[in-house]
Every structure is written in C-alpha cells, then in structure tokens.
C-alpha positions in Angstrom: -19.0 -17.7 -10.8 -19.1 -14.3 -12.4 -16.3 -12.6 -11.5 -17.4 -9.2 -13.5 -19.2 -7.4 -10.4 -15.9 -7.7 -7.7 -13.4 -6.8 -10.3 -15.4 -3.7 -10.8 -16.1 -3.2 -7.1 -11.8 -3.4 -6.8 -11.5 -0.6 -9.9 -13.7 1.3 -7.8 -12.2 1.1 -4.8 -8.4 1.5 -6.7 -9.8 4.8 -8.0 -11.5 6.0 -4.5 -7.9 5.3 -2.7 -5.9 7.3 -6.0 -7.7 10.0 -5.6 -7.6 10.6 -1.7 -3.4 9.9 -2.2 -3.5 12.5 -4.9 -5.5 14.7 -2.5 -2.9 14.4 0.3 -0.1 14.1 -1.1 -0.3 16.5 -3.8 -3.1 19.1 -3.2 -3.9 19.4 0.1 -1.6 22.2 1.9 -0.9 20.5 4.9 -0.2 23.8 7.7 3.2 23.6 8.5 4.6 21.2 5.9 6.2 23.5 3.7 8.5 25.5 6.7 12.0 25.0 6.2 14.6 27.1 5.5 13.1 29.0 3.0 9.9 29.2 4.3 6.5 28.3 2.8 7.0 28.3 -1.2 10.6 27.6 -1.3 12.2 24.4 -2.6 11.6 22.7 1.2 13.5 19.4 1.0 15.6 16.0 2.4 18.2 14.2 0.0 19.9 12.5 3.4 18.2 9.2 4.0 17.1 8.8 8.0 17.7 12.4 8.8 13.4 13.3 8.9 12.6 10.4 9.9 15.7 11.0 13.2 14.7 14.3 13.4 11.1 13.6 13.7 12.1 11.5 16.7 14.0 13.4 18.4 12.6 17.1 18.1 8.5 15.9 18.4 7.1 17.8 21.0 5.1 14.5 22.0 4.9 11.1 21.3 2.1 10.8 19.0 3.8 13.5 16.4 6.3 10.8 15.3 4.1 8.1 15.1 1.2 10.0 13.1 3.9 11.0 10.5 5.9 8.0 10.0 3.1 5.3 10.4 0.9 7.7 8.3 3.4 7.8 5.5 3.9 3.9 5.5 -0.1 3.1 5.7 -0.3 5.7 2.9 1.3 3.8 0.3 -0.4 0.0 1.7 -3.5 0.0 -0.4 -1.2 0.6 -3.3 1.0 -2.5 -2.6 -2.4 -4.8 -2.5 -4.2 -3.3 -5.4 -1.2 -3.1 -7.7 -1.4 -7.4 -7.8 -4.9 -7.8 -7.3 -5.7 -5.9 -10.9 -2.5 -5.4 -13.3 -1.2 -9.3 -14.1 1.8 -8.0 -15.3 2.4 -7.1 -11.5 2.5 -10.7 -9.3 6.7 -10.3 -8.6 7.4 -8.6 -5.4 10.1 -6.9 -6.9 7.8 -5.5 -10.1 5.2 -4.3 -7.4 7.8 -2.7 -5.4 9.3 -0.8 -8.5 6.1 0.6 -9.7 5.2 1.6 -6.1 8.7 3.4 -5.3 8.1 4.9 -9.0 4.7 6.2 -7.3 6.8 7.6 -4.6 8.8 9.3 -7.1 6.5 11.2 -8.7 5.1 12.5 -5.9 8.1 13.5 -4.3 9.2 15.0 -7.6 5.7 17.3 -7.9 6.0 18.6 -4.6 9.0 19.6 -5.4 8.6 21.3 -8.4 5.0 22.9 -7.4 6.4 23.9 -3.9 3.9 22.6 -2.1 5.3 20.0 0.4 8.5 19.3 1.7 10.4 16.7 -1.1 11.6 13.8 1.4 14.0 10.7 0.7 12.7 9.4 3.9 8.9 9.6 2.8 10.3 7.8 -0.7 11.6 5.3 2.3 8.7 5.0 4.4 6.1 4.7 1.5 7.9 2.0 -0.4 7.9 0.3 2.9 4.1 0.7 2.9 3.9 -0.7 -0.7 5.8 -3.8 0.5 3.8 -4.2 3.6 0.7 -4.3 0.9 2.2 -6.9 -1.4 2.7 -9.0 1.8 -0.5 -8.8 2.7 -2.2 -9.4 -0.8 0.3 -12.4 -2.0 -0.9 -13.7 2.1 -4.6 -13.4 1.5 -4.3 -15.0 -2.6 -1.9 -18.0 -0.3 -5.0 -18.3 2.5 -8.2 -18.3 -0.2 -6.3 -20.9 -2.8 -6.6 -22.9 0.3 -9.9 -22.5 1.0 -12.3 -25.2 -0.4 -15.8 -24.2 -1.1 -18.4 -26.6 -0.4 -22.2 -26.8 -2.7 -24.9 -26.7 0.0 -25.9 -29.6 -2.0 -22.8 -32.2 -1.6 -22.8 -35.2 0.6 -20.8 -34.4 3.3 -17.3 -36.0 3.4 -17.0 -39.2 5.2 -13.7 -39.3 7.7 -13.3 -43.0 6.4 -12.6 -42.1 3.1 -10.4 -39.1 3.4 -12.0 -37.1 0.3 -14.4 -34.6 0.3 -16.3 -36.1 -2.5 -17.0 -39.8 -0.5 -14.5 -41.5 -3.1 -11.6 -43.6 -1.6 -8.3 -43.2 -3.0 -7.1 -46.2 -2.3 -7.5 -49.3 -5.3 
C-alpha cells in the first residue's frame, strides 16, 4: 500500500495546525491579554508556577472563564503531541516528544515576551506541556490499537473456528 498520499495528507494537516498556533499564540492580540501591571505593552508576566492558573479560579467572574482558558491552553498544544511521533522518527520516546513540545512552549512564551504581546506564563508552559502529553498518549494509543488490527483481502477464505488461523491452516502437527 502506498503510503505517499496520507503522509502528505499529515504534512498538511501539521502545517494547517502550525500556523493557526502561530496565529494565536503569537499574532493574534487577544483584548485583554496584555493588562497587568504595566498595562498593554509592558513586560506582562508569571514566573510562580499555579499562581494564573489559582487566580484564574478564583477571580473568574463565571464558570466558563476558567475552563475556556485552561482547557483551551492544554487542547492547544494536543495536536502537537500526536503529530510530533506520527512524522519525525527520531521522536517515538515520550520523554523526546515531551522535550521538543515544552521547547515549543518555550519559544512561545519567550516571544511574547520579548514582542509584548501577551502575558509570558509558567503556568501556560504547564498547561501546554500537559496538552503535548495528552497528544503523545493518544497517538502511542491509536499506533497500539491499529498494530492490532488485522486487515482482511475481500478475496480470502474466511477463517474456520476449527482451526484457529485466519488463513484455514492448523497449527497443530
């Protein structure tokens, strides 16, 4: 089976989910983001680890602020977790796909930093290598459930329960 077309359909799709995660995390101005202490345009930003993510609990005005925030920064970062195995080889450790996904994080933290746009956030560093994790799970789960998966010719016999193969041939001598 030629393999060519859904390897390219997964570069596609890798390149489609980089460049909304650039989008959002790095150009969009999101209204409201950047208000902290020094207002909008000042180095905004979170070095205590929990404190956002306590705050965000506790000060949200309803219920549905905390969750769009903190689920939205861990279902961010998923696709990253899943794609990162699927196409780089040198990537099938949990703990490689991790690294390069909290490296991600970083960066990203890093730029808003420096360009001011966004609020810099150990928390979302937190929350979004959680999401990369989350990812991994779910792709080293799927690769688990389709090596188990036997597929069939519409043209084999079909397996006889006597004989315990698929192909019709006993294993016993």
């Amino acid at each position: 089976m030629n393999r060519q077309p859904i390897k390219m359909l997964a570069w596609s799709f890798f390149a489609i989910y980089m460049a909304v995660l650039i989008y959002i995390t790095m150009l969009a101005w999101n209204h409201g983001a950047s208000l902290g202490p020094d207002g909008p345009g000042g180095r905004n930003y979170n070095l205590i680890p929990f404190r956002s993510i306590y705050r965000i609990g506790v000060f949200s005005p309803t219920f549905f602020d905390p969750l769009k925030i903190l689920i939205g920064n861990v279902l961010l970062f998923v696709p990253l977790g899943f794609y990162l195995p699927l196409l780089f080889k040198g990537l099938q450790s949990m703990g490689k796909i991790i690294l390069v996904g909290a490296f991600v994080s970083l960066f990203i933290e890093l730029y808003q930093f420096t360009f001011t746009l966004r609020v810099s956030d150990i928390d979302d560093l937190v929350l979004n290598t959680f999401g990369v994790f989350i990812g991994a799970v779910w792709f080293f789960s799927c690769r688990k459930i389709s090596r188990r998966i036997i597929i069939i010719p519409p043209d084999a016999p079909f397996p006889s329960r006597r004989s315990g193969s698929i192909n019709g041939n006993s294993h016993k001598q």
